[in-house]
N, CA, C and O of each residue as an XYZ file, in Angstrom:
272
protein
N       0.851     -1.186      0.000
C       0.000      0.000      0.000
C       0.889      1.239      0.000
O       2.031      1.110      0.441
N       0.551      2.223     -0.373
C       0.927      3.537     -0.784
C       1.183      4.281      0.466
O       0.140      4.692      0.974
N       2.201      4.561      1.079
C       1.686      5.210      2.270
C       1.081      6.762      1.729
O       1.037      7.259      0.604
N       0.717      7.184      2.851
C      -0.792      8.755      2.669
C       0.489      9.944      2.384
O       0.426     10.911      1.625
N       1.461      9.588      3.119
C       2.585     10.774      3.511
C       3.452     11.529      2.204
O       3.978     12.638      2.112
N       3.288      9.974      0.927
C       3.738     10.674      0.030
C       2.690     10.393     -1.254
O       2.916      9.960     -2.384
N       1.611     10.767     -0.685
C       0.412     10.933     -2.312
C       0.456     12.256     -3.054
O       0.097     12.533     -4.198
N       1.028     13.047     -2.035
C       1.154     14.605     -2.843
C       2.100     14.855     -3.644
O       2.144     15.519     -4.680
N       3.056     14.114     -2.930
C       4.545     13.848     -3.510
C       4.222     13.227     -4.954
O       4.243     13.769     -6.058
N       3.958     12.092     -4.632
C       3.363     11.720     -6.326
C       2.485     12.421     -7.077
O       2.893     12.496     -8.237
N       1.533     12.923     -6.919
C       0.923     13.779     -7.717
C       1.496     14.869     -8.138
O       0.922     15.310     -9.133
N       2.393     15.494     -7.795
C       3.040     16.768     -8.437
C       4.275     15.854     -9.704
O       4.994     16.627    -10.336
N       4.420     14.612     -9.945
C       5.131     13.972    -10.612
C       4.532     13.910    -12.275
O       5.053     13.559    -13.334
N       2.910     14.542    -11.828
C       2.085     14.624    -13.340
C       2.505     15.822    -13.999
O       2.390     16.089    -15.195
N       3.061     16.596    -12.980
C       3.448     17.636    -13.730
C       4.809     18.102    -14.780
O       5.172     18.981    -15.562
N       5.179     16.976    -14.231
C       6.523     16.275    -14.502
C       6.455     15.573    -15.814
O       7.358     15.769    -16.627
N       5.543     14.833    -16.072
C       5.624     13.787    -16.693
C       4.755     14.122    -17.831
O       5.165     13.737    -18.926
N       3.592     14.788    -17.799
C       2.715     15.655    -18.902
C       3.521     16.315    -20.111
O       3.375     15.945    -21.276
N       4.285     17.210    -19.758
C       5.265     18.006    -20.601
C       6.248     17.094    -21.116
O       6.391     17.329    -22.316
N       6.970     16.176    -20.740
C       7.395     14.934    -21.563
C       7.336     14.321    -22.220
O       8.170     14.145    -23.108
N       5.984     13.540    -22.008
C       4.874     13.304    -22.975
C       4.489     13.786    -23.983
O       4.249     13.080    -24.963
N       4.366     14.854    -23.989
C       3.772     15.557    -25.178
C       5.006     15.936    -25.803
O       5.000     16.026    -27.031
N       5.981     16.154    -25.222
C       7.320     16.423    -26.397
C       7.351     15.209    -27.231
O       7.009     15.305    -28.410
N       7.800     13.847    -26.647
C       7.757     12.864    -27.181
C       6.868     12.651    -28.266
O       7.173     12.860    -29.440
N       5.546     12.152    -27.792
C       4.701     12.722    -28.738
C       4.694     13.011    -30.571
O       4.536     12.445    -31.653
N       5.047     14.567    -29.815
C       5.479     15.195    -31.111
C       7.062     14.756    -32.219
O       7.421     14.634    -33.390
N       7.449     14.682    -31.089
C       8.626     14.013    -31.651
C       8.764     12.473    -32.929
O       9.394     12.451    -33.986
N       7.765     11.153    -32.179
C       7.075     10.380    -32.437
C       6.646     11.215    -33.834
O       7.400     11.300    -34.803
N       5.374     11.787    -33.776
C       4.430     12.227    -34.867
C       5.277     12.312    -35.893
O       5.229     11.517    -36.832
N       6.630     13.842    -35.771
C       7.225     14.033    -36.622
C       8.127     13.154    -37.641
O       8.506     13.442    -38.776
N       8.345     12.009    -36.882
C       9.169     11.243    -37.338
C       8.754     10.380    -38.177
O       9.525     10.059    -39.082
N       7.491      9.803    -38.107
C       6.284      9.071    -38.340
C       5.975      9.899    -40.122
O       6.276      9.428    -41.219
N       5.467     10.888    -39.888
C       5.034     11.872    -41.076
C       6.628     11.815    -41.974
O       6.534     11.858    -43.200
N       7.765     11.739    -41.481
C       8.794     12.049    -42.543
C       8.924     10.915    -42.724
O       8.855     11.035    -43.948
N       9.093      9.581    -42.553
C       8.960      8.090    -42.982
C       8.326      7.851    -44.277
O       8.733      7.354    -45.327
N       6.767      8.548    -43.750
C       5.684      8.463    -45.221
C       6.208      8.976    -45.845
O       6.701      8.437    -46.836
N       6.350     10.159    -45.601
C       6.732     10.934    -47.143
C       8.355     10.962    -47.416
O       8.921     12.020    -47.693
N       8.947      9.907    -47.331
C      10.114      9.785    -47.866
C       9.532      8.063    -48.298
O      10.035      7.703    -49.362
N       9.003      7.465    -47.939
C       8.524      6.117    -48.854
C       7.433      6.565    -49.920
O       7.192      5.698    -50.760
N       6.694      7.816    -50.052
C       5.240      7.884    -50.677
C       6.662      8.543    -51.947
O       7.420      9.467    -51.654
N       6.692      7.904    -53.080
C       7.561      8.168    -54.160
C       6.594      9.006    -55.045
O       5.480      8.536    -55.276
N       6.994     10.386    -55.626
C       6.681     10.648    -56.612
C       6.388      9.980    -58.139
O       7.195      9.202    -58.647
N       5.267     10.338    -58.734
C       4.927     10.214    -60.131
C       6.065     10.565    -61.152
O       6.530      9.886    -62.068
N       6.348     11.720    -60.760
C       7.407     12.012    -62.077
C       8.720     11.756    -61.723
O       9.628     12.246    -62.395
N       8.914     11.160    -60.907
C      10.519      9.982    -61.083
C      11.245     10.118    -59.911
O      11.000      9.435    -58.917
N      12.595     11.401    -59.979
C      13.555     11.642    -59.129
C      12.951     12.098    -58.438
O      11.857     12.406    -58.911
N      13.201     12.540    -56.630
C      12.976     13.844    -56.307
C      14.164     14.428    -55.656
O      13.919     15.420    -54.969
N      15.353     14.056    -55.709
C      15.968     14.372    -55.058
C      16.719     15.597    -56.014
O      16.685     15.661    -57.243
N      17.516     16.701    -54.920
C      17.542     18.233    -54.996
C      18.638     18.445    -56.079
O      18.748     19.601    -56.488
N      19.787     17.136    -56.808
C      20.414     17.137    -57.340
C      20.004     16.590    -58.594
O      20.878     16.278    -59.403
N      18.980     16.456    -58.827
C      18.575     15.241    -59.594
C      18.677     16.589    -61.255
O      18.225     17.732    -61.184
N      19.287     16.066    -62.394
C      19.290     16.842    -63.841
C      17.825     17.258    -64.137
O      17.384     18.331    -64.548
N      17.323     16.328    -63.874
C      15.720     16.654    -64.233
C      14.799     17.905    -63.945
O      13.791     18.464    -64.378
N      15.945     18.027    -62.755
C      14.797     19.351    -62.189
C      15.604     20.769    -62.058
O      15.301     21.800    -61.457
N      16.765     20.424    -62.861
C      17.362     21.716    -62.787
C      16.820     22.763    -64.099
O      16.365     22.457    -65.201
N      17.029     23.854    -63.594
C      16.354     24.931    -64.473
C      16.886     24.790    -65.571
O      17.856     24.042    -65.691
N      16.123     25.812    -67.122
C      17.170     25.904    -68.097
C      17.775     27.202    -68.316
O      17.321     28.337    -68.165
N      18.879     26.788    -68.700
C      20.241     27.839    -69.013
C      19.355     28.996    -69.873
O      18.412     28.643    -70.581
N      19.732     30.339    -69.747
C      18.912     31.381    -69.931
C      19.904     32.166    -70.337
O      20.759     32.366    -69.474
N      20.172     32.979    -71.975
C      20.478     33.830    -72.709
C      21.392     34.708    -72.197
O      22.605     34.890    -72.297
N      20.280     35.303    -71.501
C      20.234     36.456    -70.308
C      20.725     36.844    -68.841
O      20.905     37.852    -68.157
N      20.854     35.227    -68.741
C      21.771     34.787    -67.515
C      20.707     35.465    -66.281
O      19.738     35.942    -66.871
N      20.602     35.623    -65.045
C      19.781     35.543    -63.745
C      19.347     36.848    -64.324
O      20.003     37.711    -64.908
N      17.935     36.772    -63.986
C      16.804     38.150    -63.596
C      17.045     38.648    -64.626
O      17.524     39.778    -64.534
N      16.848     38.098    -66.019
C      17.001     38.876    -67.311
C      18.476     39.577    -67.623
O      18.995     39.721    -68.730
N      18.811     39.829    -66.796
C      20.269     40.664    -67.018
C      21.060     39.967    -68.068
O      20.822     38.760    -68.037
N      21.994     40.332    -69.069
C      22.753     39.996    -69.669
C      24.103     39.348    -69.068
O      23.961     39.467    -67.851
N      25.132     38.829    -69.273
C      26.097     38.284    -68.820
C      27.215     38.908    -68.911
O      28.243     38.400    -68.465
């Protein structure tokens, strides 16, 4: 049995333990959501930031219209 002397003592431990929780949590969630969407593969092929496919095209004018 619990002794009486420390029930208060434990109860201030929710306060403790609430804010933990919910970091975790989120933490959990976030990690969860970037899993999917690094397995949910795009339609149009690559996606990665190096990939030829998705680089811009070479422009006359060189950046913001300006000439070179």
């Amino acid at each position: 049995m619990l002794p009486l002397a420390h029930a208060g003592h434990y109860a201030i431990w929710v306060f403790y333990a609430l804010p933990v929780l919910v970091v975790v949590g989120a933490i959990l969630k976030s990690y969860v959501s970037q899993r999917r969407a690094k397995d949910a593969s795009p339609a149009g092929g690559d996606d990665r930031e190096d990939s030829p496919a998705r680089e811009s095209p070479r422009s006359e004018t060189g950046p913001a219209g300006r000439k070179p």
